[in-house]
BALUM-348141 format. One record per residue (C-alpha): residue number from 1; residue in one letter; x, y, z. Coordinates in steps of 0.1 Angstrom, whole numbers, plus 5000, padded with zeros to 4 digits. Example, Ala and Ser with C-alpha at 12.3 -4.5 7.8 and 13.67 -1.06 7.14 Angstrom:
residues 2
nr|rest|x|y|z
1|a|5123|4955|5078
2|s|5137|4989|5071
end
This chain:
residues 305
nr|rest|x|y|z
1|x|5756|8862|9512
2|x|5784|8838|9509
3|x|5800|8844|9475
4|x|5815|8869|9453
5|x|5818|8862|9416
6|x|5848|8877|9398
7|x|5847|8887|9361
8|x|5815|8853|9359
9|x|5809|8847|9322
10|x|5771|8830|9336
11|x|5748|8844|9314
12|x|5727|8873|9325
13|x|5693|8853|9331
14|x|5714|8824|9355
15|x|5739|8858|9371
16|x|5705|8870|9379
17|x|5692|8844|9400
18|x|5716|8840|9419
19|x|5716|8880|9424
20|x|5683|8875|9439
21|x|5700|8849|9462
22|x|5720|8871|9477
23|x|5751|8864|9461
24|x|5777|8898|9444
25|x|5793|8899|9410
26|x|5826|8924|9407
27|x|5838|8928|9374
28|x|5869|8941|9366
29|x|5874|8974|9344
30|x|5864|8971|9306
31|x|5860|8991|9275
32|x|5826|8999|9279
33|x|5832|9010|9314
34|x|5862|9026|9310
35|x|5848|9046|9286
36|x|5822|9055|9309
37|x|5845|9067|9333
38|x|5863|9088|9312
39|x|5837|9104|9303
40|x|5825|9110|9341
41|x|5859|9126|9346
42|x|5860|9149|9313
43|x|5831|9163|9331
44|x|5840|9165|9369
45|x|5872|9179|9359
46|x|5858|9205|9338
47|x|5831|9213|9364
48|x|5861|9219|9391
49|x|5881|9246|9361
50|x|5917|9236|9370
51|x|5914|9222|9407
52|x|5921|9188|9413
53|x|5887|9174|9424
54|x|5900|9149|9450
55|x|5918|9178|9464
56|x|5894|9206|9460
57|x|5882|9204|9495
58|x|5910|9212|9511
59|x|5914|9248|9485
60|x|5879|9261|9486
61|x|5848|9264|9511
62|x|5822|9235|9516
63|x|5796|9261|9500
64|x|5815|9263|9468
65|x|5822|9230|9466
66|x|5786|9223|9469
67|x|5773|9253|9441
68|x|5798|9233|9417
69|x|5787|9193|9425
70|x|5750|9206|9426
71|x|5749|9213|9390
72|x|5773|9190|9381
73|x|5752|9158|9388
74|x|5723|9167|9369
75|x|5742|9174|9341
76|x|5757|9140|9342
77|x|5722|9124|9346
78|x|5708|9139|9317
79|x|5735|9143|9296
80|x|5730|9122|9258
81|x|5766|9105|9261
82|x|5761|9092|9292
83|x|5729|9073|9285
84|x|5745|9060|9252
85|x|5777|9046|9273
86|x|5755|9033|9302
87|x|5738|9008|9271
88|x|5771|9002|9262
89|x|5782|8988|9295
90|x|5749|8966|9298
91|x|5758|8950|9265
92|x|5788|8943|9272
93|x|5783|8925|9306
94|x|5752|8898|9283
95|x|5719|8918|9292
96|x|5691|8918|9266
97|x|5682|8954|9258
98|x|5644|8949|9250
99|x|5644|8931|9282
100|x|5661|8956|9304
101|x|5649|8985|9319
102|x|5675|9010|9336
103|x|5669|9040|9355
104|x|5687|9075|9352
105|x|5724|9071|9363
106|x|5736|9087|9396
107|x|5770|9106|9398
108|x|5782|9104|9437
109|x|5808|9121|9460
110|x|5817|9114|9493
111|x|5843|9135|9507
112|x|5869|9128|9531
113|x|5869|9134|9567
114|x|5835|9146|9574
115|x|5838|9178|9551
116|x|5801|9175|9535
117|x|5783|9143|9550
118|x|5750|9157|9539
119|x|5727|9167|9501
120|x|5748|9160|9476
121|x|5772|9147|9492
122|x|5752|9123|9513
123|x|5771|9095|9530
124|x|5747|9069|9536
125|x|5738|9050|9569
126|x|5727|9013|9571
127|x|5700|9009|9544
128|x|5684|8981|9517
129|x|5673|9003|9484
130|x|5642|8987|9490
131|x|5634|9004|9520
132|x|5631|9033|9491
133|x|5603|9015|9473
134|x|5631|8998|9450
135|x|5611|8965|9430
136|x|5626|8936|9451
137|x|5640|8927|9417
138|x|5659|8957|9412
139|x|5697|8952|9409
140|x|5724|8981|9414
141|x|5753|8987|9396
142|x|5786|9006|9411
143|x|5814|9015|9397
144|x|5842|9045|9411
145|x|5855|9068|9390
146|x|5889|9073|9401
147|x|5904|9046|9419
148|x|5895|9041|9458
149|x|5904|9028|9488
150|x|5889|9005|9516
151|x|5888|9035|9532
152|x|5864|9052|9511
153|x|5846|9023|9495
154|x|5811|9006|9507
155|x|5805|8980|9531
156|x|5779|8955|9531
157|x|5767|8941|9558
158|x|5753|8903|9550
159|x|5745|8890|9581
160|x|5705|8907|9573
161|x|5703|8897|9541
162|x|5680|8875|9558
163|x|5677|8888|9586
164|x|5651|8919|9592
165|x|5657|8949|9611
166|x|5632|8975|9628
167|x|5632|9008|9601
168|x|5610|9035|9592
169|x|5601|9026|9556
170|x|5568|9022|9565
171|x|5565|9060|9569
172|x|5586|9068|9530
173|x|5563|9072|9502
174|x|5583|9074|9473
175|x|5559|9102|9457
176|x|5563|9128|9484
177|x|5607|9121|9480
178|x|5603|9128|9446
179|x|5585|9162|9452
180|x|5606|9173|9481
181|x|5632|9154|9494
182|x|5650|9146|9460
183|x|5646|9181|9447
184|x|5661|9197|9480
185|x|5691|9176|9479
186|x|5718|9213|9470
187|x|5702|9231|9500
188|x|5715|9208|9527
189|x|5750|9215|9534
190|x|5758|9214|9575
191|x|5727|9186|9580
192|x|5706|9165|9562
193|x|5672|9167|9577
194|x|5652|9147|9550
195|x|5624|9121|9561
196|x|5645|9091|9551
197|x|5641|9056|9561
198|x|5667|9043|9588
199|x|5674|9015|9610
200|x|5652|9019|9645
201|x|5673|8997|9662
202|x|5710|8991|9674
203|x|5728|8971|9643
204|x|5760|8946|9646
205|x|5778|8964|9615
206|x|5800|8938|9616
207|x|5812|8917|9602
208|x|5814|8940|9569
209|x|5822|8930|9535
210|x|5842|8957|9510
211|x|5850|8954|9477
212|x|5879|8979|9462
213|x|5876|8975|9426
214|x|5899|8996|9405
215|x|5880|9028|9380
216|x|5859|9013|9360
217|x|5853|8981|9378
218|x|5819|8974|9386
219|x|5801|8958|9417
220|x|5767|8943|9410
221|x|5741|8936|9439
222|x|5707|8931|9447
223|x|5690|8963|9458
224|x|5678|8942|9488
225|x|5710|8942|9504
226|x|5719|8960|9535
227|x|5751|8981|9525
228|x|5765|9019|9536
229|x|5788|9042|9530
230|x|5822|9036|9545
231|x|5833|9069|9561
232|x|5858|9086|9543
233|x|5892|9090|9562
234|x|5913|9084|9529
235|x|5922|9119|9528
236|x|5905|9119|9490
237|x|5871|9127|9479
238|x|5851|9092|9463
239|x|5837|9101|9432
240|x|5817|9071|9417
241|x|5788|9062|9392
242|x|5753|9042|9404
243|x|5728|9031|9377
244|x|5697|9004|9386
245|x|5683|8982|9364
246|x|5654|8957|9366
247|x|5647|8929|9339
248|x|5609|8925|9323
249|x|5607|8886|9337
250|x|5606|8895|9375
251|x|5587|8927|9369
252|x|5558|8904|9351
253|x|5560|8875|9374
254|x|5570|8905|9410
255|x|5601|8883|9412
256|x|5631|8892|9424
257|x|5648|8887|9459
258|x|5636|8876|9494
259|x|5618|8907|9514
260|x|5622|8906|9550
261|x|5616|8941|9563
262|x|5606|8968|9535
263|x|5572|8986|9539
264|x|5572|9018|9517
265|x|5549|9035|9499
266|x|5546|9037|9458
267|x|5570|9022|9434
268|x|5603|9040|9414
269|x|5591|9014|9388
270|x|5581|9044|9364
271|x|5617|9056|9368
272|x|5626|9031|9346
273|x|5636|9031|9305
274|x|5641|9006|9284
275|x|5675|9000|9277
276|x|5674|8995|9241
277|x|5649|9032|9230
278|x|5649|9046|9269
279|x|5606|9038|9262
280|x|5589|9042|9294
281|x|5579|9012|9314
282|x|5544|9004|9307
283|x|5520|9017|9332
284|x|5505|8979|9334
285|x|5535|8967|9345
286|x|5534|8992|9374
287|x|5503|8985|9384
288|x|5504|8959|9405
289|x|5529|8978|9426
290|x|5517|9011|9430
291|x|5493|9024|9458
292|x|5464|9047|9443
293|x|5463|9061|9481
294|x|5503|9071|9478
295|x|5496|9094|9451
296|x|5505|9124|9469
297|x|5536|9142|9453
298|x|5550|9132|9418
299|x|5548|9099|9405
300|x|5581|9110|9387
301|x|5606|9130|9398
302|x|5612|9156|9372
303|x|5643|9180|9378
304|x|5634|9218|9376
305|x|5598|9209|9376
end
């Protein structure tokens, strides 16, 4: 990586090449996203009844904290407004809708000080998403929801963006994550003991790269990026948004950014709605990705199923 774009007016077909080059795009807060975040916080804060919920770790037990984020994101995921505000955001920042295919958005924490490191509150080590079976198109888009600090923010790590790195996503098959290790997420509290693809071999972390944007800014990135999760010593929990998107041209043509090191098994292309009608992507175009002999699990991970 050797450049960050600030607030870029390049249209989304020219923003998206150089994506795939390795290249970030930060965007500062807008209606569409500040809108968005509001919305996030309506419901964390209603979810928490009172407590402050960058504060609520130091008034209540990490079980409780835990029964109330556990239903919390779900809710968020599924709920009607947020889908409608998530389009909003992606027409606002030049994508074409009937081009655009987005996945469920994610709500995060990460609280401070080591006080739940693991389910829902996973902090994440060194990983690319496509270690995950993430398209090599696929781009990610992160936005916090209060404002943060470098202290509780994300590094990236661009020295292997073209560089590989000895992991275990050869051994993920997206199918069996969907069935078990997604689904489990509320039951680990202490540890996180889900099969999840890691580095297998000492990494040089830095130097790191971390952006701060303000609530409701956005950082944009190819999912083939190495990034993590900065450990949280702000003395504040991190509550932020993650949505993916990947665009019909590189699906079609299995475009998208260099792959040096990620060998898992299926595809999360079927997690993916088109932006404009949320219409599934069509099972051709996820053909020639998927892996009949992966088909062990769910193809789509379907909460309370």
């Amino acid at each position: 990586m050797n450049t960050a774009y600030v607030d870029s007016n390049l249209a989304d077909s020219e923003r998206r090449e150089r994506l795939y080059d390795g290249q970030i795009f930060v965007f500062s807060p807008r209606p569409s996203t500040l809108a968005l975040v509001e919305h996030a916080r309506t419901m964390i804060e209603g979810a928490f009844d009172g407590i402050d919920p960058l504060q609520a770790q130091y008034e209540m037990s990490v079980e409780r904290y835990v029964e109330i984020c556990a239903p919390l994101k779900p809710a968020f995921i599924h709920n009607d407004t947020t889908k409608e505000l998530i389009r909003g955001v992606l027409t606002e920042l030049g994508c074409d809708l009937e081009r655009t295919y987005q996945d469920v958005p994610r709500l995060r924490m990460v609280t401070s000080h080591g006080y739940l490191t693991s389910g829902v509150g996973y902090a994440h080590h060194p990983h690319r998403d496509t270690w995950y079976s993430a398209p090599m198109s696929q781009l990610n888009w992160w936005l916090p929801i209060y404002d943060i600090e470098s202290e509780s923010s994300m590094a990236f790590h661009p020295h292997y963006w073209s560089h590989a790195v000895k992991n275990g996503s050869s051994e993920f098959n997206y199918y069996e994550w969907n069935s078990t290790g997604r689904k489990d997420a509320a039951k680990h509290v202490t540890s996180d003991t889900r099969k999840q693809p890691k580095p297998e071999e000492e990494m040089e972390l830095d130097p790191q790269i971390r952006f701060v944007p303000p609530a409701g800014g956005i950082v944009l990135f190819s999912a083939a990026h190495m990034h993590s999760t900065v450990p949280n010593t702000s003395g504040r929990a991190r509550y932020s948004i993650d949505f993916r998107t990947v665009h019909l041209d590189e699906v079609e043509s299995m475009g998208g950014a260099p792959n040096v090191d990620s060998h898992p098994r299926g595809t999360s292309l079927r997690d993916f709605k088109r932006a404009s009608d949320h219409a599934d992507m069509p099972e051709e175009k996820v053909a020639p990705y998927d892996d009949q002999d992966a088909h062990v699990g769910e193809l789509v991970y379907r909460p309370g199923a």
